[in-house]
N, C-alpha and C positions, 0 to 999 in steps of 0.2 A: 360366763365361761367363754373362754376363746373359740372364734368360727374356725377348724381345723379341715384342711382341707387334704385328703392323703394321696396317695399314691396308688389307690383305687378308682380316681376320680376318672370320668367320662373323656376318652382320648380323640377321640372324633374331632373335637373345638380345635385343637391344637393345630395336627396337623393339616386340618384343613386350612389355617389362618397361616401357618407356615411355607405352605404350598404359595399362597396367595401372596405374599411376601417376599417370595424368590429366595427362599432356603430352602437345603434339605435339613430336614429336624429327624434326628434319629434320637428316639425316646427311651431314657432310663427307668420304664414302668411307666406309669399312666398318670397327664397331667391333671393339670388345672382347665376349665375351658376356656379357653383362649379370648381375650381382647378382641374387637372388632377395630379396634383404631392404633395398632400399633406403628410404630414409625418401621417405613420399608427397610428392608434389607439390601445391601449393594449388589448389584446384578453384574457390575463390572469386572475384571481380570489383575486390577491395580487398588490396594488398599491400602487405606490411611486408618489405622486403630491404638486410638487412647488406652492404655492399661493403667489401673489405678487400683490398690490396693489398704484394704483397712483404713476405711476413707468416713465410718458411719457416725462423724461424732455429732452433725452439727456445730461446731464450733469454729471457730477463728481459724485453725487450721484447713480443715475440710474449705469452707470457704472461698482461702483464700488460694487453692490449689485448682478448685473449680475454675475460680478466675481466670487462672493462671492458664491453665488449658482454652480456656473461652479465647485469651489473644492468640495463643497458636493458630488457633480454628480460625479466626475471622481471616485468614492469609492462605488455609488451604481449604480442602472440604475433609473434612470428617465422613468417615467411610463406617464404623464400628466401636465400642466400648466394652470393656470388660472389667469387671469388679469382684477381686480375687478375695472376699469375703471378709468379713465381720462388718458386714453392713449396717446393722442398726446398732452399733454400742447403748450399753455397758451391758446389756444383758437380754438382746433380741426385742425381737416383736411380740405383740402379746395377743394380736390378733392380725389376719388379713387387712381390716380397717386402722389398724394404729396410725397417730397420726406422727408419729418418729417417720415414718416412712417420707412423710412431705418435707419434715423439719431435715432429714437426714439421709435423703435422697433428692425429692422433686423437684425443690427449693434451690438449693445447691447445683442442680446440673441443667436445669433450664435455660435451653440455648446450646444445649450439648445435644441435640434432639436424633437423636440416631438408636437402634436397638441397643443395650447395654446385654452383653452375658453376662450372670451372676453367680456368683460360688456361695456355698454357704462355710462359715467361719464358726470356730468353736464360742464365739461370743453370739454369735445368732443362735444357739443350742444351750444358754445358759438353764442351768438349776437353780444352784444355790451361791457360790462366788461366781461374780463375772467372767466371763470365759472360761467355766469346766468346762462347756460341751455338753454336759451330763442331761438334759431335756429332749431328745430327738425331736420327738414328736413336735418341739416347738417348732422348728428350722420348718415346719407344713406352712405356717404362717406363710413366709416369703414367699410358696410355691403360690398361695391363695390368693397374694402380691399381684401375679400373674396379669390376672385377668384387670386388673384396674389401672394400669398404666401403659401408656403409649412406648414407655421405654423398658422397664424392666424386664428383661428375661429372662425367665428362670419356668419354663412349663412344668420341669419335673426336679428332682434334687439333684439329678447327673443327667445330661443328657449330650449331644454334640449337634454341632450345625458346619456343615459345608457350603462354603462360598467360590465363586458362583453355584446356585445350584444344580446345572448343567457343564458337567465338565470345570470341577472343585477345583478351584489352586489352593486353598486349604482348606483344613479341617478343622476346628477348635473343639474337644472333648473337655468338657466339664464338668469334673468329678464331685463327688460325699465322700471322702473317709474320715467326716465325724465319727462314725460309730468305732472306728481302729485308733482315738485318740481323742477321749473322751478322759479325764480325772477316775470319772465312776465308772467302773466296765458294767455295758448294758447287762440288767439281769432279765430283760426279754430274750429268747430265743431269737427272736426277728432280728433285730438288731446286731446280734454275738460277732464275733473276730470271724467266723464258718457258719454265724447262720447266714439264713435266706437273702436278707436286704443285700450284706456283702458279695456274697458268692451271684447271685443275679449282675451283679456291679460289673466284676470280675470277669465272668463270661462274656458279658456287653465289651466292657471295654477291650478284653484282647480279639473279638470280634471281628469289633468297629476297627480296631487300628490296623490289624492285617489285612483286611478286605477294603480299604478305603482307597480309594483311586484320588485323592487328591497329592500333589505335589508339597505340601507342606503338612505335616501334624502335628499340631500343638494342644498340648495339655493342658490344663488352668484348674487351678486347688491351691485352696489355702493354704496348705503345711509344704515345708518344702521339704526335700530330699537331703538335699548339703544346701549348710546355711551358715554363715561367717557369725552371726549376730547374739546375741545372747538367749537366744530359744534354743541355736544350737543345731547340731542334723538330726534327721528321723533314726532312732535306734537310743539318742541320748538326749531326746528335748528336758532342755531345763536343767538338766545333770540329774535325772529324779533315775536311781538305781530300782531293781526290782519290778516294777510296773508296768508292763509292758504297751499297756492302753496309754498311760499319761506320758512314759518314753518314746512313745513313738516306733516301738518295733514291731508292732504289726503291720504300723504305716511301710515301714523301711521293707519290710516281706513283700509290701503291695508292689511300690514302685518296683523291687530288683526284678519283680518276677513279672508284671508288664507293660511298665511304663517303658523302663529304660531298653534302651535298646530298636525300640517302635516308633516315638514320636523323635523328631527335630531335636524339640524346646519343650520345656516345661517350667510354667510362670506357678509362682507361688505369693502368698502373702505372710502372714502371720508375724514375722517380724518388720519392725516398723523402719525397714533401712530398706536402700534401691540397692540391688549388687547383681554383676554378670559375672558367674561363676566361670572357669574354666573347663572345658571338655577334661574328662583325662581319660585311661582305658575305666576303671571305676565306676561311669557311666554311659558308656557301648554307644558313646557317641549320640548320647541326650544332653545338651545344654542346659542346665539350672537358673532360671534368672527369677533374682527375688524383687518385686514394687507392694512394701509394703507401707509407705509413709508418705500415704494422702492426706493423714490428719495427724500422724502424731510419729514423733522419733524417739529413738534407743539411745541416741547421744553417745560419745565416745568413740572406741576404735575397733579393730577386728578382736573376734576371742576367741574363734580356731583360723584355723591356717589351711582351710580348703585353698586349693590355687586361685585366684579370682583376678580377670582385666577388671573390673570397675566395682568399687563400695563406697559406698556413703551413707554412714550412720549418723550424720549431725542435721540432716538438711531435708524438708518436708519435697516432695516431690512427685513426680509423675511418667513415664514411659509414652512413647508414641512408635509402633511398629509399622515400617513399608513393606509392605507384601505385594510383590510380585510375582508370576511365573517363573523368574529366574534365580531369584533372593528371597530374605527377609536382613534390615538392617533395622536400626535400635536407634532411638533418641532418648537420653535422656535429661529430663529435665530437672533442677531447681526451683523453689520457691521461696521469693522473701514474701513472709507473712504480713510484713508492714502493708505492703504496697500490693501486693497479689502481683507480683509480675515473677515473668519463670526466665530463667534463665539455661541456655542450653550447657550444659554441664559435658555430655561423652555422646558419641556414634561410632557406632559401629557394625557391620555385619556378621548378623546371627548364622545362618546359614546362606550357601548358594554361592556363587558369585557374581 
């Protein structure tokens, strides 16, 4: 049987190793205990963060994007990582100890040595086909993840950290709404579109983003909002009519009601293409940007017509964000698999000026 670690667990570990760390960790329910040896937090006012998206394969791909990122880094420093879920492909972890976690984490990012935030992915929640989502409970794994790695972060399923932690110039909030897009709608109460897990979420996060005193807020969750790609936007993922869990419209209910409009930016995964979606009124002035294609592409060309400055569906890749007081701008990167080298592909400034 799987070692299942929940969202009951002893919160003490946490934040006290948080504290110690120079973040502020505001928790979605109650972690894991916390690591003793994780890699610090940046205490500075200027940051350097890799985003990387549906990156869990282990394979040639993942690999050679890792690389790819490793030569950027050896020319600046590396400030922060975020890893917009489905971490462990094709069908999650199976326990805290799995060793996919080294093959499909450790391994791969070694030399990337900085805190990673992690999202969870409807492929880390797998049932029965790969990526339903339909297992919750499984996606505790990763939180259990927690405590055994100097990088992985993930204390609870949603939680946010401000940087610096004395007078924030951002925020990253990072979300669950597996259980609002899930194939199988949960038949626990806990779980439901209004039960508890959600509506606790819900409260936390329009909270956390109205009361947050940092200068930047950025969201980070697997599903996007609007998405050029073949998954689609939240309200019609996958074109699957009726459904409202495997469509994505109670995701779609989530975001209008309080993502958008609160944070900056909002980074997504799930489709396996990099795109910087356009502002338009439709999103009250939240930016969409999708990095899903660490290990694997959708190939081909756009298949709606959201307004978008930059897509790429053919090319494995990676995002690098500058956070300053005054901005955020965007890198993004290319990758040839042969070779592991990346290529800088678009820049641009996300917010500020």
């Amino acid at each position: 049987m799987p070692v299942v670690v929940t969202r009951r667990s002893v919160l003490t570990g946490a934040l006290a190793a948080a504290a110690a760390l120079g973040a502020t960790l505001v928790p979605g329910g109650t972690p894991a205990r916390a690591a003793e040896s994780k890699f610090p937090f940046p205490t500075g006012r200027n940051l350097t963060v890799l985003v990387t998206g549906d990156a869990g394969t282990g394979a040639a791909g993942q690999l050679a994007v890792a690389a790819a990122a490793k030569q950027v880094f050896a020319n600046e420093p590396l400030s922060l990582a975020i890893g917009l879920g489905d971490n462990i492909y094709e069908d999650g972890a199976e326990s805290p100890t799995d060793d996919e976690f080294d093959t499909k984490f450790e391994i791969p990012n070694t030399g990337l040595d900085v805190p990673w935030l992690m999202a969870l992915g409807n492929h880390d929640n797998t049932l029965i086909v790969p990526g339903d989502g339909s297992w919750l409970e499984k996606g505790n794994n990763e939180v259990g993840f927690h405590s055994r790695s100097p990088r992985w972060w993930m204390p609870t399923r949603y939680y946010s950290v401000a940087l610096p932690a004395d007078n924030p110039v951002v925020e990253f909030f990072v979300l669950d709404i597996n259980p609002l897009c899930s194939y199988i709608p949960p038949l626990l109460g806990y779980w439901a579109e209004n039960g508890p897990y959600m509506n606790e979420q819900r409260d936390w996060l329009r909270t956390g983003l109205d009361s947050s005193s940092a200068t930047w807020k950025i969201v980070c969750n697997h599903f996007p909002y609007i998405n050029n790609g073949p998954h689609g936007n939240a309200g019609n993922y996958d074109g699957i009519p009726l459904l409202p869990h495997a469509n994505g419209t109670f995701a779609k209910r989530f975001f209008d009601d309080i993502v958008l409009g609160r944070a900056q930016l909002m980074f997504s995964g799930h489709d396996h293409s990099q795109q910087i979606l356009a502002q338009t009124p439709a999103t009250r002035g939240t930016r969409q940007v999708v990095c899903g294609a660490a290990s694997k592409t959708v190939g081909g060309q756009s298949r709606i017509t959201n307004p978008a400055v930059y897509q790429d569906f053919s090319s494995l890749g990676f995002m690098v964000l500058n956070i300053s007081p005054g901005a955020v701008a965007v890198r993004v990167y290319t990758v040839d698999v042969a070779s592991g080298s990346p290529t800088l592909a678009h820049q641009q400034l996300l917010a500020g000026a």
